[in-house]
N, C-alpha and C positions, 0 to 999 in steps of 0.2 A: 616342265623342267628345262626341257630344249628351250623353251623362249626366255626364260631368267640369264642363261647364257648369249645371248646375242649380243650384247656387248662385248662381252672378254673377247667371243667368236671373231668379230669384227677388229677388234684392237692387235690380237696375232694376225690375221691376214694385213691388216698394215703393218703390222713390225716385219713380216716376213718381204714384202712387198718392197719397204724401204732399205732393207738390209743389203748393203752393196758384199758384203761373204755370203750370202746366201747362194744355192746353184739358179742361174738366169732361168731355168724352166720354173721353180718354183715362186720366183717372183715373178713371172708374168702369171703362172695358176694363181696366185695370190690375187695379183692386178684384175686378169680376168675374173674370178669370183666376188670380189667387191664393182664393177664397174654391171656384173650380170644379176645383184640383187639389188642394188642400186637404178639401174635402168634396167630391167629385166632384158633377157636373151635375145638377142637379133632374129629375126625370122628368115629363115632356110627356102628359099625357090624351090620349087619341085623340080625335079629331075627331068630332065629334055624341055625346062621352060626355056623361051630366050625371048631377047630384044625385040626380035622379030616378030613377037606374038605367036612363034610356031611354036609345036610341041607340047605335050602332056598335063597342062595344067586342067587343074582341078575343073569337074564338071561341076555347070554352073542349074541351079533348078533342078538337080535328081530328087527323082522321091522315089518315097522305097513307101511300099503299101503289103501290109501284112495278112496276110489270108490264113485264116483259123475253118479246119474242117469240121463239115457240120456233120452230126449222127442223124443216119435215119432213124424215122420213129419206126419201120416197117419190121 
């Protein structure tokens, strides 16, 4: 049912968008939500990443190895 709506969904986020009465947060949330399904979401740096290559970025080649305990037969 949500998907038979995506159009009208679409057509109020530009009405509200263009709407120069509307309050300016709600037109740029309008802006931002059509520009974010549209080209989907920008990607977010991790925290203490910089320029510099220094700092917290994601570990690269982790593996995680799962250990299941065995029963003894004893």
């Amino acid at each position: 049912m949500a998907r038979e709506r995506t159009e009208d969904a679409i057509d109020v986020l530009v009405a509200i968008m263009r709407d120069e009465g509307a309050p300016s947060a709600a037109r740029v949330s309008a802006a931002t939500a059509i520009l974010d399904r549209g080209y989907g979401k920008p990607t977010q740096p991790l925290a203490g990443e910089g320029e510099d290559g220094e700092g917290g970025g994601a570990p690269i080649g982790l593996t995680v190895q799962f250990i299941r305990p065995t029963l003894d037969a004893g």
